[in-house]
C-alpha positions in Angstrom: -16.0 4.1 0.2 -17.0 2.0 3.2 -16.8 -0.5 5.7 -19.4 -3.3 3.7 -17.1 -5.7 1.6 -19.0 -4.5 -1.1 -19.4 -0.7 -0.8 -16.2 -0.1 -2.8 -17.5 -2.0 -6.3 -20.8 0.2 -4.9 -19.8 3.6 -4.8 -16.0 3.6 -6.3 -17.5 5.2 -9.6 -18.1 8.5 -7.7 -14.2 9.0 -7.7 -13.2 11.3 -10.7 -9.6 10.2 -11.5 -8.6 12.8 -14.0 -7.4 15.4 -13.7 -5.5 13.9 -10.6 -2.1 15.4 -9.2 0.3 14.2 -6.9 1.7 16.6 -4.1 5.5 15.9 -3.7 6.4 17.4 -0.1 9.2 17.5 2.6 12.9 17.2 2.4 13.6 17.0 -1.0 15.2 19.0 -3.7 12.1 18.8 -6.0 9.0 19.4 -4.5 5.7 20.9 -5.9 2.5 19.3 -7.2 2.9 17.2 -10.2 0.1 16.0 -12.6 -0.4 12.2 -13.0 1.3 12.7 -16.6 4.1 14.1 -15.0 4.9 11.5 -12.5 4.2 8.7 -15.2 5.6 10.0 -18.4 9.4 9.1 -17.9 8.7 5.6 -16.7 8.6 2.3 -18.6 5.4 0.6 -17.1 6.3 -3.1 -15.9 4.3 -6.4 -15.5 4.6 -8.0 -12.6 2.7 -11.0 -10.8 2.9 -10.1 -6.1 1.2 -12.2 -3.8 -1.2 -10.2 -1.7 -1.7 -10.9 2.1 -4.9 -9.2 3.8 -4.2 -8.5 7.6 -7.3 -10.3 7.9 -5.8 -14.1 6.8 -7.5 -13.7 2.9 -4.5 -13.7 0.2 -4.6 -13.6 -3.6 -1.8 -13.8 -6.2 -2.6 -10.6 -8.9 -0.7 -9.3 -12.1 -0.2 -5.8 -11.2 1.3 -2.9 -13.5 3.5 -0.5 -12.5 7.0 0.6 -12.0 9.5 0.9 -9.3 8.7 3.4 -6.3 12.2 4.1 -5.9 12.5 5.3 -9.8 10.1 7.9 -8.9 11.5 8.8 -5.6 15.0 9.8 -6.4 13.8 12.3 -9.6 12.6 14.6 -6.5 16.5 14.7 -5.0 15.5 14.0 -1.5 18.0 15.4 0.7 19.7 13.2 3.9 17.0 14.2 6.1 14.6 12.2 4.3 14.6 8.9 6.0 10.8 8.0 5.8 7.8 8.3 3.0 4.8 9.7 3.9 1.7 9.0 1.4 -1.8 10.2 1.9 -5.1 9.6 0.4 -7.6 11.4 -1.9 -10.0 12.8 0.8 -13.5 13.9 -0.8 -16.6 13.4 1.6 -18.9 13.8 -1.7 -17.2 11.0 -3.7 -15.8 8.8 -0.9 -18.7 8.3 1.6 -17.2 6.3 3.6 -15.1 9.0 5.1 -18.0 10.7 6.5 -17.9 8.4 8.9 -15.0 8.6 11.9 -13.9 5.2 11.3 -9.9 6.2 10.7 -8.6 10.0 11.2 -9.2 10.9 7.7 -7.1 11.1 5.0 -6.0 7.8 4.8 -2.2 7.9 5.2 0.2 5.4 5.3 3.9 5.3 5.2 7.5 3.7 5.2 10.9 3.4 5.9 13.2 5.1 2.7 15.2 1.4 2.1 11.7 0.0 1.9 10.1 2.7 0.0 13.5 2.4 -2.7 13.7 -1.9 -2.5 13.1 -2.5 -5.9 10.1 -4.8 -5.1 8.1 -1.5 -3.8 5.8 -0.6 -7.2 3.6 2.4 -7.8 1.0 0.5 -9.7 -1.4 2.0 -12.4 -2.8 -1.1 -13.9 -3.7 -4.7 -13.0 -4.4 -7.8 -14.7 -3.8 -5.8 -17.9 -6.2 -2.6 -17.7 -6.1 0.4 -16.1 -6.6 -0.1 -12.1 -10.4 0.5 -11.6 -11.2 3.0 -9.0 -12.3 0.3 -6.1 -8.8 -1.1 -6.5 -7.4 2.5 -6.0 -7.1 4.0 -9.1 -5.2 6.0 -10.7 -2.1 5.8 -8.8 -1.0 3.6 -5.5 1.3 1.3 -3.9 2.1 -2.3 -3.6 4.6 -3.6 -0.9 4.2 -7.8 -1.3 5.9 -8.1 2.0 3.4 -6.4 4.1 0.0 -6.7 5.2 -2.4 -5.0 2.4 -3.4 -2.1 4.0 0.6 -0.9 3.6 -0.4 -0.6 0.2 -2.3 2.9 0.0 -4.6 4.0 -2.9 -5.4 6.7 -4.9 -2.4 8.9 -3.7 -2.4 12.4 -3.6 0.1 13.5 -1.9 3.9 12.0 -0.9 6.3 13.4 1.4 9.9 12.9 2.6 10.1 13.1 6.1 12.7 12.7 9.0 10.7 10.8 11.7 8.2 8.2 11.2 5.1 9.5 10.2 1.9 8.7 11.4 -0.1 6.1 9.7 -3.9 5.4 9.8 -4.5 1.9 10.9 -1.8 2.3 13.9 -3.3 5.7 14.9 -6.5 3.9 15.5 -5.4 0.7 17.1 -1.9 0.8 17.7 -2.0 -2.9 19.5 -3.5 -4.5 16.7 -1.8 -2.8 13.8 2.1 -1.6 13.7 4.0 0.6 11.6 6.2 -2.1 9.6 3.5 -4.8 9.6 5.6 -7.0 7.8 3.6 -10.4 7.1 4.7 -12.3 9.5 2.9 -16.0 10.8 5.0 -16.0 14.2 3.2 -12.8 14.9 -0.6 -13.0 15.3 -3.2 -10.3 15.7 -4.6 -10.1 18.7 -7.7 -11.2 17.7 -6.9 -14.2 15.3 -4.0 -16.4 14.2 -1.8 -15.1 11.1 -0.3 -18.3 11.0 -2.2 -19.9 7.7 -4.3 -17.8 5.2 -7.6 -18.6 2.7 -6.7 -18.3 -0.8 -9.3 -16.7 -3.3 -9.5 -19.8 -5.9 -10.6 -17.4 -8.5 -11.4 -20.6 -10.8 -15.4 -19.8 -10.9 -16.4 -23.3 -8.8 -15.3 -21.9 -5.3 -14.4 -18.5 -3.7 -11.4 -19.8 -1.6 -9.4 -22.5 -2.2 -7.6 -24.8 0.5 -6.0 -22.8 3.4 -2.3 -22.6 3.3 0.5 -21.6 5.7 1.4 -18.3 5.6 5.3 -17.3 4.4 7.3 -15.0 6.4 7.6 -11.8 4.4 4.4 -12.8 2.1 7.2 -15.3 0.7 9.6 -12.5 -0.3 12.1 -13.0 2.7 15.3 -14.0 0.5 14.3 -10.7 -1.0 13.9 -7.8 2.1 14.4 -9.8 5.4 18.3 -8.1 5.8 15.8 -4.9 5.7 15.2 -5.9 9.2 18.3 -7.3 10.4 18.9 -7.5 14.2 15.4 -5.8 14.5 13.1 -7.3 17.1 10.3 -8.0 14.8 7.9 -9.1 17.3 8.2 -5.4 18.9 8.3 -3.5 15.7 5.3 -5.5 14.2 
């Protein structure tokens, strides 16, 4: 919607949300476009409470709503080719204005690795704390992976795809130095341009915006959970 910290609360209400379908793509058994009721009517929604590390050293702790990527993922069959997940972005100049401008190659796309994509902490998320996701938060349909930097975490996704080599993704095709394809949170890793070693809380109490700044976990604070993802990996190359 744009780059001003507050253009999406500005203009998210321009995104029209229903109808919406998802395009399922690649090597799977199952592919065609599916309506949101489609993809959401066989799942039981869950409530769950992720951590959530900006790139950018801000975190907050949020109730999301959702279920399982990986539920959804194996209803299409994919086949044994399929060793990534490819999502992309609703891509509308009129309702997203932001994309008129060549900040990122639009649409936004971002994607992962299938054991990540299947961990059962990977959620396609429709709500958060207790209502429908509101369309600055990327409603009606996107991702949350706690274990990596927020902008992993794609919104308002039209289209997903099975694919056999990593796919491109739109933070690393515009500054491949600064932003990798795994971006796991990591504090022994900094950006290039500031530490990632601590991180400013949002309080959220109504007397302060951030509380005190803590130290950052490896993994978001998840790593009992998805480090043997990344075993014998050189995580400081594959950032």
């Amino acid at each position: 919607f744009g780059t001003g910290k507050a253009d999406p609360a500005k203009y998210a209400h321009t995104l029209q949300t229903s109808p919406w379908s998802v395009q399922i793509a690649g090597h799977a058994e199952d592919t065609g476009s599916y309506t949101l009721e489609d993809i959401l009517k066989p799942h039981t929604m869950e409530d769950r409470v992720y951590r959530l590390r900006c790139v950018e050293g801000w975190s907050m702790v949020i109730p999301w709503r959702g279920f399982p990527l990986g539920d959804l993922l194996k209803r299409f069959k994919p086949t044994s080719k399929a060793r990534y997940v490819s999502f992309h972005t609703r891509l509308d100049k009129q309702e997203m204005p932001g994309t008129r401008y060549p900040v990122l190659q639009w649409p936004y796309r971002e994607g992962l690795r299938m054991d990540e994509a299947m961990h059962p902490l990977t959620l396609l998320v429709t709500g958060m704390y207790g209502q429908d996701l509101p369309n600055q938060n990327g409603a009606p349909l996107r991702l949350i992976v706690p274990w990596k930097y927020g902008f992993k975490s794609i919104k308002s996704i039209v289209r997903i795809e099975f694919t056999e080599r990593e796919p491109l993704t739109s933070w690393n095709l515009s500054q491949p130095g600064e932003y990798g394809f795994y971006s796991n949170v990591n504090p022994a890793v900094d950006h290039p341009r500031w530490s990632q070693k601590t991180e400013r809380r949002i309080a959220g109490n109504g007397s302060r915006l951030f509380a005190n700044r803590i130290a950052t976990l490896p993994f978001n604070g998840y790593a009992e959970q998805v480090a043997s993802l990344y075993a014998g990996m050189d995580l400081r190359k594959h950032f």
